[in-house]
C-alpha positions in Angstrom: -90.9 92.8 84.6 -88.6 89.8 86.5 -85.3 90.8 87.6 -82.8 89.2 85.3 -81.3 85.9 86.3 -78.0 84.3 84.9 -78.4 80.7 84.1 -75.2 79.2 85.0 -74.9 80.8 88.5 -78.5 79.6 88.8 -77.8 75.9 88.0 -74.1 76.1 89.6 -76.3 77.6 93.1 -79.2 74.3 92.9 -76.4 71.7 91.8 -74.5 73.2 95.4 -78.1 73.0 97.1 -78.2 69.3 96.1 -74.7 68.7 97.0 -75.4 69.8 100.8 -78.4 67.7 101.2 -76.9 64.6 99.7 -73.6 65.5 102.5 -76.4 66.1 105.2 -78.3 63.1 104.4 -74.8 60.6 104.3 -74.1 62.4 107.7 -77.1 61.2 109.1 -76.9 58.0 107.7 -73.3 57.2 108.2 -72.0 59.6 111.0 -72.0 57.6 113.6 -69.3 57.2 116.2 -67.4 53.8 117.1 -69.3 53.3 120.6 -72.8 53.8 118.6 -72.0 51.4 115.8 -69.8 48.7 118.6 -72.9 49.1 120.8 -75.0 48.3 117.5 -73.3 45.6 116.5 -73.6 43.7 120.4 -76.8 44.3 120.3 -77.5 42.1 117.3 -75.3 39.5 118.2 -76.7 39.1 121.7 -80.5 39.3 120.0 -79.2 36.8 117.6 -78.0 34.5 119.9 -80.6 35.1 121.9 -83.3 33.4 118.7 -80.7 31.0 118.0 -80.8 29.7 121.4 -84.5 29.5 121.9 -85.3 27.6 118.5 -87.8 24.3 119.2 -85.1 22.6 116.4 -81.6 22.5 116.5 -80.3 22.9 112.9 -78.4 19.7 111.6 -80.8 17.4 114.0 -82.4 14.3 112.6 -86.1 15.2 111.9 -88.1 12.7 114.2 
């Protein structure tokens, strides 16, 4: 026969599983220093400007 197994320090061990996974998934997510997410953050702008700069229309022109 299966060993014995108590219910509530089963679901109170999975419900603590879960916890740590959600905390390692968050930390991968949003643990991040400031030089990752400043570099991040230049990087769009420059791309952006970058487009912006190279459009064939300026926005607010007359169309022709």
């Amino acid at each position: 026969m299966g060993d014995v197994v108590n219910l509530r320090q089963a679901r109170k061990q999975k419900a603590r599983v879960e916890k740590e996974r959600l905390a390692n998934q968050n930390q991968a997510l949003h643990g991040r220093s400031k030089a990752d997410r400043d570099h991040d953050r230049l990087t769009a702008d420059k791309a952006e400007k970058f487009v912006t700069g190279h459009r064939r229309e300026k926005p607010g022109d007359p169309e022709t």
